[in-house]
ZAMARGU-4260 file (C-alpha; in steps of 0.2 Angstrom, whole numbers, plus 5000, padded with zeros to 4 digits):
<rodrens>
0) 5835/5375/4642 | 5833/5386/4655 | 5820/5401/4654 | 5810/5391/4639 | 5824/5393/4628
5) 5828/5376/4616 | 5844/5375/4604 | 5836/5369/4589 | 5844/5365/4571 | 5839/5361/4554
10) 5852/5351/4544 | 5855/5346/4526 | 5866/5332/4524 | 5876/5327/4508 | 5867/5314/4500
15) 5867/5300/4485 | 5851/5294/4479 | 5847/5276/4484 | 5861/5277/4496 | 5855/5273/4514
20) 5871/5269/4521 | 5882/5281/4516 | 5863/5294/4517 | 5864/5288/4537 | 5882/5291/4539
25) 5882/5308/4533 | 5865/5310/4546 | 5874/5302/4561 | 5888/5312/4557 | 5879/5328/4560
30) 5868/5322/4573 | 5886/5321/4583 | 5890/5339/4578 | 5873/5347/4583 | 5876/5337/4601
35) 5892/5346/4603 | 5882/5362/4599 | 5869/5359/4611 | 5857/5356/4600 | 5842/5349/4607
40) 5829/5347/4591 | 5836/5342/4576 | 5828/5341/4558 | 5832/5333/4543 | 5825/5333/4527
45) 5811/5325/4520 | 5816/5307/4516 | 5833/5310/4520 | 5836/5291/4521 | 5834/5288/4503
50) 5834/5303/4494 | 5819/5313/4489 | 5823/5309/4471 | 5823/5292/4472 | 5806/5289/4461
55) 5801/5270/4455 | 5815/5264/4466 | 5806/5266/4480 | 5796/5251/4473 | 5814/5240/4477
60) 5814/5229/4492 | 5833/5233/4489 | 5832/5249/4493 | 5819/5249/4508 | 5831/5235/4515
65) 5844/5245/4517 | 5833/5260/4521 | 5828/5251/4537 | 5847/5245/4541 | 5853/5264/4538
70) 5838/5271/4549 | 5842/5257/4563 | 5862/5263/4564 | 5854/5282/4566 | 5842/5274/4581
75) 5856/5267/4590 | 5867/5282/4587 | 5855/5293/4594 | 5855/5281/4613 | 5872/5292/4618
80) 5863/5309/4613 | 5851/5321/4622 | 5844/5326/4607 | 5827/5323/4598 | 5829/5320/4579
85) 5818/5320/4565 | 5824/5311/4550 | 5813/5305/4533 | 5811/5288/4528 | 5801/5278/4517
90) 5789/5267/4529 | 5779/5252/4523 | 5763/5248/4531 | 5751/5234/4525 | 5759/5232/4506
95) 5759/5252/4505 | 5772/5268/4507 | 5771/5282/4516 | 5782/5295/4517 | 5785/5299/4536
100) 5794/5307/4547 | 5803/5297/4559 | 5805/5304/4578 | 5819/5298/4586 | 5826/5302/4604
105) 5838/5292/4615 | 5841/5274/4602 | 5821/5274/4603 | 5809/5276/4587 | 5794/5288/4595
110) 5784/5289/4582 | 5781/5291/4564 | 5770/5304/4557 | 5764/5304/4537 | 5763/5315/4526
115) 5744/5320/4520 | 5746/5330/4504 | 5755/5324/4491 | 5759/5331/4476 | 5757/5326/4460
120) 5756/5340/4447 | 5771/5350/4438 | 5788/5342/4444 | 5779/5332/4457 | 5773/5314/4456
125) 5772/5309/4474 | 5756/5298/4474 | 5762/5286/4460 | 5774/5280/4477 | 5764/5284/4493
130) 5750/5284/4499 | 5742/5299/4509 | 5742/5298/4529 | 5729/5288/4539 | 5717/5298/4546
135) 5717/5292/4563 | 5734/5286/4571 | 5740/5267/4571 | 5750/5258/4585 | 5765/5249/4574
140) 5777/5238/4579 | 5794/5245/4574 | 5811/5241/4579 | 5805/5232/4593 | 5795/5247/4602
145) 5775/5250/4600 | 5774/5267/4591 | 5763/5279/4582 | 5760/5280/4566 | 5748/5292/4558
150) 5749/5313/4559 | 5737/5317/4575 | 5753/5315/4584 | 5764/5329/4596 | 5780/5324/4605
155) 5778/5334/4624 | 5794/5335/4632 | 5792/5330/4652 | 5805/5341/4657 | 5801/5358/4648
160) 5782/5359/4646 | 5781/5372/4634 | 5792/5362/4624 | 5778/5351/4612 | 5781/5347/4593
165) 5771/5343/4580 | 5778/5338/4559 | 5771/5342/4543 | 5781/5338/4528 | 5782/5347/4515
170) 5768/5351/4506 | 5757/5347/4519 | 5765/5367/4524 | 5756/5375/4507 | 5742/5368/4504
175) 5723/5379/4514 | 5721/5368/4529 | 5739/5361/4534 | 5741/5351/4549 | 5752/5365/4556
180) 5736/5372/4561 | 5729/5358/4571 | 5744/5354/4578 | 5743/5369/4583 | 5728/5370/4591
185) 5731/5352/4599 | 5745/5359/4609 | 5760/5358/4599 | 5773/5376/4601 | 5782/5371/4588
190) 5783/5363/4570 | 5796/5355/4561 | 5793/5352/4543 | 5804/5341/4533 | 5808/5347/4517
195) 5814/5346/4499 | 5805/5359/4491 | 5817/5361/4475 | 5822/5379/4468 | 5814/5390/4454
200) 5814/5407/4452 | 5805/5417/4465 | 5801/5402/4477 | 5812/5406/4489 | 5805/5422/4493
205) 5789/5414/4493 | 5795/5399/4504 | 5802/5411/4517 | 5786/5423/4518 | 5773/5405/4521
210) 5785/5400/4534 | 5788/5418/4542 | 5767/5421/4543 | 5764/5402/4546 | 5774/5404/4563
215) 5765/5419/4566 | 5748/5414/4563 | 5752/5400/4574 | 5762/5408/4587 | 5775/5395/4586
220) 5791/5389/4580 | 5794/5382/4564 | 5809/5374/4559 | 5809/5370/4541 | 5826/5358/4534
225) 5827/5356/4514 | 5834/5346/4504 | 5851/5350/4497 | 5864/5342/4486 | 5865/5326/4481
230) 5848/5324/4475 | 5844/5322/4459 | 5845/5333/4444 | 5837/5327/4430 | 5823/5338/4431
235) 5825/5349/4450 | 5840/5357/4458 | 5839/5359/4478 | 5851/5370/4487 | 5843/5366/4505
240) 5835/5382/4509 | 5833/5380/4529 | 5824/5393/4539 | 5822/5395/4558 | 5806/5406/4564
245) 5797/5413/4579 | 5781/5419/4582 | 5782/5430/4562 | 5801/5432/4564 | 5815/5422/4553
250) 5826/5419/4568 | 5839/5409/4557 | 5841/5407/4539 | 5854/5397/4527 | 5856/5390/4510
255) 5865/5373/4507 | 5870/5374/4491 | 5884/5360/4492 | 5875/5352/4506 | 5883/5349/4525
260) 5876/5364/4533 | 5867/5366/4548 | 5857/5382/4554 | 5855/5385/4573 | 5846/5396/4585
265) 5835/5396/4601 | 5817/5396/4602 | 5809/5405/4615 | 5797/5391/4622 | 5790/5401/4635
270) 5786/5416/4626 | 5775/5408/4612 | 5767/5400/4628 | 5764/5418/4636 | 5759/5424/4619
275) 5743/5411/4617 | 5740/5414/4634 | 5737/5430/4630 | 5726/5430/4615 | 5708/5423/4621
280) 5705/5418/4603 | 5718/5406/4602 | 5709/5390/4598 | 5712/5375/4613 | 5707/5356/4605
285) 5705/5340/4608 | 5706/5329/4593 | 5710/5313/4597 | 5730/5318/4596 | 5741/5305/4604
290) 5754/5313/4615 | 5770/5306/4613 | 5781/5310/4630 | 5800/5312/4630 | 5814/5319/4641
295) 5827/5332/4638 | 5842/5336/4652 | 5840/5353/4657 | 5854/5365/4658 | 5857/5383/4652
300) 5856/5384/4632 | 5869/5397/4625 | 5862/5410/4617 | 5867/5414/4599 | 5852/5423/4592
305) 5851/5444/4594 | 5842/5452/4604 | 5841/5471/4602 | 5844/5483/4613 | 5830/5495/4608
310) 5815/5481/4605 | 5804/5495/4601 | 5816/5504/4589 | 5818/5492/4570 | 5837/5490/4566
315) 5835/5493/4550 | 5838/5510/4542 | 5822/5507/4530 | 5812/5501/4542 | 5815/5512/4555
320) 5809/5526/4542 | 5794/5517/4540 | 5791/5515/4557 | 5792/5533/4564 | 5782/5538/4545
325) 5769/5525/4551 | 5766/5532/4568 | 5768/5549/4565 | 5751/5547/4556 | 5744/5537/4569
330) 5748/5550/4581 | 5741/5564/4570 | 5725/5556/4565 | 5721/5552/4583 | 5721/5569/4588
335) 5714/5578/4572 | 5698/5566/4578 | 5699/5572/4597 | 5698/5589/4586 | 5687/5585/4577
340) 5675/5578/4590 | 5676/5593/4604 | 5674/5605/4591 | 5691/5613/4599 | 5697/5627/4586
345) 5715/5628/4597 | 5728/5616/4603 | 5738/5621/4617 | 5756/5613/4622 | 5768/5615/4635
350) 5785/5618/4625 | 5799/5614/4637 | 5813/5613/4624 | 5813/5594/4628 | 5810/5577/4616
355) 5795/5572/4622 | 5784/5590/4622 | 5795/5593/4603 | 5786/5575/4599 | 5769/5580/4603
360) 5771/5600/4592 | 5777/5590/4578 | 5762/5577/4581 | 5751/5594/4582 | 5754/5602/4570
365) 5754/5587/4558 | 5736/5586/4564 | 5731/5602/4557 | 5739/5598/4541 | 5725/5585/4539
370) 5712/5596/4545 | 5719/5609/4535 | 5720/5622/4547 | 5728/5637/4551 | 5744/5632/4562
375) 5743/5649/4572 | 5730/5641/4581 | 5741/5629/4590 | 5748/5640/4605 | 5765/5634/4614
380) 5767/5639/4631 | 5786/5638/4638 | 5784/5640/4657 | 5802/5645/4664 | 5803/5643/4683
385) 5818/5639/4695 | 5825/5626/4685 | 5823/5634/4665 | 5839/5635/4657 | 5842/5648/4642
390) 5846/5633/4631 | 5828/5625/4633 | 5818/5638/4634 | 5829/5646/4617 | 5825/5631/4608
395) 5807/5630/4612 | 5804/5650/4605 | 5814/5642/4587 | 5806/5628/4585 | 5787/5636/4589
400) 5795/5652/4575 | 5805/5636/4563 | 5784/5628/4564 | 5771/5644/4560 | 5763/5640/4578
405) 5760/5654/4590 | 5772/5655/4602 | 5768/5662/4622 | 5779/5666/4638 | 5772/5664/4655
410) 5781/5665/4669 | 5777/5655/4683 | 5789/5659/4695 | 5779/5673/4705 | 5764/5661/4704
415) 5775/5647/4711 | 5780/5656/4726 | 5765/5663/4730 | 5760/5646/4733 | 5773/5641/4743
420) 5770/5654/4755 | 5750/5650/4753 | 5755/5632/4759 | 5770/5635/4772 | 5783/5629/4758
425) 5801/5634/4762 | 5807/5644/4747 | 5824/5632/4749 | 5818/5616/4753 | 5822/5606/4737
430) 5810/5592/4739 | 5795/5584/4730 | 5785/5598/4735 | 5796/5611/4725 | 5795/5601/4710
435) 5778/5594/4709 | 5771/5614/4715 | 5780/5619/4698 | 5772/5605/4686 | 5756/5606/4695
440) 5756/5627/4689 | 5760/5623/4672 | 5746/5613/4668 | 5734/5624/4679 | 5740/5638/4665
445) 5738/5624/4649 | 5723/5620/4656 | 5718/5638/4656 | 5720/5645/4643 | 5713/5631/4633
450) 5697/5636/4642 | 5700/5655/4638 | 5705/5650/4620 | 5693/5636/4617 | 5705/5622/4615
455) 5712/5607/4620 | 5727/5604/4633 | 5739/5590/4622 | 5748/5579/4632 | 5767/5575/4633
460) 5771/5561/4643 | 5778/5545/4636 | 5775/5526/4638 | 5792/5525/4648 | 5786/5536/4661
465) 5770/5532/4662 | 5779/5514/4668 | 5791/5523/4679 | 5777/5535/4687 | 5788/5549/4679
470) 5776/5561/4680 | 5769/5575/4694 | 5750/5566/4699 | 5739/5581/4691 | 5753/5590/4684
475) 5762/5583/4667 | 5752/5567/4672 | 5733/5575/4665 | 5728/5582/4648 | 5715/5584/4636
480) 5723/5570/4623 | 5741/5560/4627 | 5748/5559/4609 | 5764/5551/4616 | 5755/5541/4628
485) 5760/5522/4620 | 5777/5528/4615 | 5793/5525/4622 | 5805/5536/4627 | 5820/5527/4616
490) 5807/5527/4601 | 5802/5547/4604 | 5821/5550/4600 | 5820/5541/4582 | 5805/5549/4579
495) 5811/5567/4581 | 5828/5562/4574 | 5817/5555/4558 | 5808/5575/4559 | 5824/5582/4560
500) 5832/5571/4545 | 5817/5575/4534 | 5816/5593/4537 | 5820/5611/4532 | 5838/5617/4537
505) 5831/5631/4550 | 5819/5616/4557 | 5829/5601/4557 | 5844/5614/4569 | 5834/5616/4581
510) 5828/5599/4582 | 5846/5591/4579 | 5852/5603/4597 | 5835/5596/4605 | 5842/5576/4602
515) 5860/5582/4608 | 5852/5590/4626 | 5849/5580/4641 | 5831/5572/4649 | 5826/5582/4662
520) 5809/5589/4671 | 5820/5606/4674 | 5814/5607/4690 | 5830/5613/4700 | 5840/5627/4700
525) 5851/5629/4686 | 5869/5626/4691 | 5880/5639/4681 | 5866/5641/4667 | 5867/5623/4665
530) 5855/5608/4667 | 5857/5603/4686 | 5842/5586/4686 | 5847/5573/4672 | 5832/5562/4674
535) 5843/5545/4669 | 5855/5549/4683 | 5840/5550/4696 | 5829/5533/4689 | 5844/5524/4676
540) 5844/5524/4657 | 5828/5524/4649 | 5836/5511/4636 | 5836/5498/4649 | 5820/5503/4656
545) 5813/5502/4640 | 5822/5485/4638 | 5815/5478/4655 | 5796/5484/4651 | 5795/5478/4634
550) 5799/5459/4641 | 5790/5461/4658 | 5773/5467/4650 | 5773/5463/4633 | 5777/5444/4637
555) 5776/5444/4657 | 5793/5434/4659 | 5801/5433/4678 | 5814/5446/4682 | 5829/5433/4680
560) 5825/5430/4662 | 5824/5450/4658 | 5843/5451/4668 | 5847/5437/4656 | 5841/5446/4640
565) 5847/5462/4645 | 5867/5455/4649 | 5865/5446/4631 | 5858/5463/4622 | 5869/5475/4633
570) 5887/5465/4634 | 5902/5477/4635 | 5890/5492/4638 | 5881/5489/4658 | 5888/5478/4668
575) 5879/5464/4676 | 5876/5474/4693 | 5872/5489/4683 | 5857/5480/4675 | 5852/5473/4692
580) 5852/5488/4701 | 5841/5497/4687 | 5831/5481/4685 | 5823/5483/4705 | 5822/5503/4699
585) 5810/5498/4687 | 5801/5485/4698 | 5800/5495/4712 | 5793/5512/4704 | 5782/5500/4692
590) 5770/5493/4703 | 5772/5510/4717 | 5765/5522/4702 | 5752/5510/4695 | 5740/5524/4702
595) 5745/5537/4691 | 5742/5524/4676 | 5723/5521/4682 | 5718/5536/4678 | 5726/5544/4660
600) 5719/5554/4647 | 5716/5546/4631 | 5729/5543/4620 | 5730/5532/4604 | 5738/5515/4603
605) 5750/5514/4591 | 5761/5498/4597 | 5757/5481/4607 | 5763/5490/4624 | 5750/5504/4630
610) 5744/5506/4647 | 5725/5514/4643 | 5717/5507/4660 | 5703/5508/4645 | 5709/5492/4633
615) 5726/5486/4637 | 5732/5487/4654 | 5722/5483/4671 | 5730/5480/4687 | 5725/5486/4703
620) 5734/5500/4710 | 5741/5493/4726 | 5746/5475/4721 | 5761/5470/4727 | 5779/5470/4719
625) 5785/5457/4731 | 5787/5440/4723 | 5795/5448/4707 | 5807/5462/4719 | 5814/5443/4729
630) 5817/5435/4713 | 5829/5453/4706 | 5836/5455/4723 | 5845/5438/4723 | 5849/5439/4706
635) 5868/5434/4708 | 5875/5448/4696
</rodrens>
């Protein structure tokens, strides 16, 4: 449970209708299992105890007998366990039924929470047997403790704050105002819903996408336990459809069909916590809901769920496509607007042979396909220097040819070294100076011959070293219009690669030879007419840096929770010290090169991680890095 992550399962027992005893074996049975799992939240069905299905026997003081001795053998089971559990159960209150669900943690009875919405049309006849929740919340004697009964009810764990949950049963999750939402908005992170929602054609679907956007629209986890088999078929068929989810993600899924299965994952408490924290419009109320407290031990969950490498990047083939189709738009409508709105009849790039500058020609000249205009008048401009390489500077002359743009060559070696003898810059002293005095001319010649030409200078830098500070300050760092500006740099490699994919056979080459060639700013001397500066030997890969900055500002979690992540995603490829030693990298040059990031170009926002000083990111240039560089540095790796 540490780092906000909770092991949480939802079960389906085996069951016979109107068969507590053997109902409660079958539910201590896999209470047992999940506690040897480490499971730490547990749901059952919706009146697991009994069966769903049991109809006008729920009228039988028989059967609600042995309901309550079955439910009392699952209370004192649970004493041994560190687990809370969530089982359904036919309660009678006052000479009427409610169906509840019954919270259970540590041989105590927590509370008991009723359903509201009950249905009664098609296949359903629930309010000929129950009777809808009280609107307020009850104290009830049960089994010997003073309990809650009603639904204005969370469970808050002591030991894990940003552990709270809230139930709903079944349809109380479908119908317009379900008390998901003011559970929600009382507190609770996440929801359990027990469940027999029996299958038809196309419900499943249907089920999975209310439960995927409910979590979303909640920010919260929702675990949802059906009913399986065993119940009745006279007239339904349940094959326990159980879902896990997280803030609009299925997390865990599983279907039941022969009953006795369990799904299991980890929510990540702490993160829908960050996320609400986030979002100013997420409501905050006080309506009278009783907090229940409880306890959990904490020690470190074991992970089982996935967590990508890339998070930026979909896993899926078809998605992915999307994806990159989606953004590539983005991307061009934002500049044809900037275009459009400085009347600028030319577009002028700096064409280095690299991804990032082969992403913003593609982005370009997309533009002027909307605007229907003549691609001549995007000019690119390769710059060779000290460093230039035949390779980079042969592709950027075939693409610019491959693409109709006008293609130009300026030399900026003479200009360079002029400047170094203007400043007193020792033609063989290799230091920042030598580089930056290079990236500083190229822009000075962008910049240019956009005035001379009446254009617009289009920026190249990415969102990866905008976070790194990889760019000259006034050089690389300043344009007219950042069209890569919220894109990271292991995302601007799928979206050429998606270019490439799509493209005509003289394009897609010279594209595919760009993917194959390494990162670098090119400004060393070439070693043997190769690249000498690899830009991920000098800072660490850009996978892991795009790893460490997605977590860090997208949900602000502490350095030891990204190392954590980053050993589950990256296992077998970066070892433990590896990750740390890029990890500080990333902390150290992150809050160092804040500056650069105060000042950008405009750009548009095509993901939830941007750094416009404008909208989504403010910090002040000279805060420190020291709480969260103490807390990397005794990472024991």
């Amino acid at each position: 449970m540490y780092d906000g992550f909770v092991k949480v399962g939802a079960a389906s027992p085996v069951l016979r209708v109107s068969d507590p005893a053997f109902n409660c074996d079958k539910i201590i049975e896999m209470m047992n299992d999940a506690s040897e799992k480490g499971v730490k939240l547990l749901v059952f069905p919706e009146l697991s105890v009994t069966g769903y299905t049991a109809q006008d026997l729920f009228f039988q003081k028989s059967l609600r007998k042995s309901a309550e001795s079955g439910l009392r053998r699952v209370v004192e089971a649970s004493s041994s366990l560190d687990i809370l559990i969530f089982v359904g159960y036919p309660f009678e209150y006052k000479g009427k039924l409610y169906n509840t669900a019954v919270a259970i943690k540590g041989g105590h009875v927590l509370a008991l929470i009723a359903k509201k919405n009950l249905p009664s049309y098609g296949e359903f006849y629930e309010t000929r047997w129950f009777t809808p929740s009280p609107e307020e919340n009850i104290e009830v004697d049960f089994f010997s403790d003073k309990v809650p009964f009603g639904r204005k009810i969370i469970l808050s764990c002591s030991s894990m704050p940003s552990l709270a949950v809230g139930a709903e049963i079944c349809e109380d999750l479908w119908v317009p105002d379900p008390p998901s939402v003011h559970l929600a908005e009382n507190g609770a992170t996440v929801i359990v819903n027990l469940s027999a929602s029996d299958e038809v054609i196309g419900k499943a679907e249907y089920r999975r996408n209310l439960i995927q956007s409910t979590s979303a629209r909640l920010v919260s986890g929702y675990i949802y336990a059906d009913a399986a088999y065993g119940e009745s078929t006279t007239d339904m068929v349940f094959i326990g459809s159980n879902l896990i989810a997280e803030n609009g993600s299925v997390i865990a899924s599983g279907t039941s069909f022969l009953g006795g299965d369990m799904v299991i994952s980890e929510l990540d408490t702490e993160k829908l916590v960050a996320e609400r924290a986030r979002m100013n419009t997420y409501p905050a109320s006080n309506d009278g809901y009783a907090v229940v407290p409880f306890s959990l031990e904490i020690s470190k969950t074991a992970l089982t769920r996935l967590f990508p490498r890339h998070p930026f990047v979909p896993d899926s083939d078809s998605e992915r496509a999307e994806r990159c189709r989606t953004i590539l738009s983005l991307q061009a409508l934002g500049l044809a607007r900037r275009l459009e709105a400085s009347r600028s009849s030319k577009a002028v790039i700096g064409l280095s042979g690299g991804l990032d500058s082969t992403l913003a020609l593609i982005v370009t000249v997309n533009a002027f396909l909307i605007l229907k205009r003549d691609l001549k008048d995007i000019i690119a401009v390769t710059m060779p220097c000290f460093g230039t390489t035949a390779r980079t500077k042969s592709n950027a002359q075939r693409l610019s040819e491959s693409l109709g743009v006008t293609f130009r060559t300026v030399d900026i070696t003479k200009s360079v070294l002029q400047h170094f003898d203007d400043i007193g810059q020792d033609r063989d002293d290799l230091s920042v100076t030598y580089e930056n005095s290079q990236a500083r001319e190229r822009t000075q010649v962008l910049m240019d011959i956009a005035n001379k030409t009446g254009g617009i200078v289009i920026g190249t830098g990415d969102l990866s070293e905008l976070a790194l500070g990889w760019a000259t300050y006034n050089g690389d760092h300043m344009s007219m219009y950042g069209v890569n500006s919220s894109i990271p740099k292991t995302l601007v490699r799928y979206l050429v690669r998606y270019t490439a994919d799509t493209s005509k056979k003289e394009e897609a080459d010279v594209l595919y030879d760009i993917l194959a060639t390494p990162v670098s700013p090119e400004l060393l001397p070439a070693k043997d007419g190769e690249i000498s500066q690899v830009t991920e030997d000098i800072v660490g890969p850009y996978e892991l840096h795009d790893f460490f900055l997605y977590y860090m500002v997208r949900f602000g979690f502490t350095p030891k929770k990204i190392f954590r992540l980053a050993e589950e995603a990256y296992k077998g490829e970066y070892a433990g010290e590896t990750i740390k030693k890029w990890l500080v990298v990333f902390i150290r040059r992150f809050f160092a090169q804040q500056f650069k990031r105060s000042c950008l170009p405009d750009g548009p926002k095509v993901g939830t991680v941007t750094f416009s000083p404008r909208s989504d990111w403010r910090m002040p240039s000279d805060a420190s890095a020291a709480a969260w560089l103490e807390e990397a540095e005794s990472i024991d790796a």
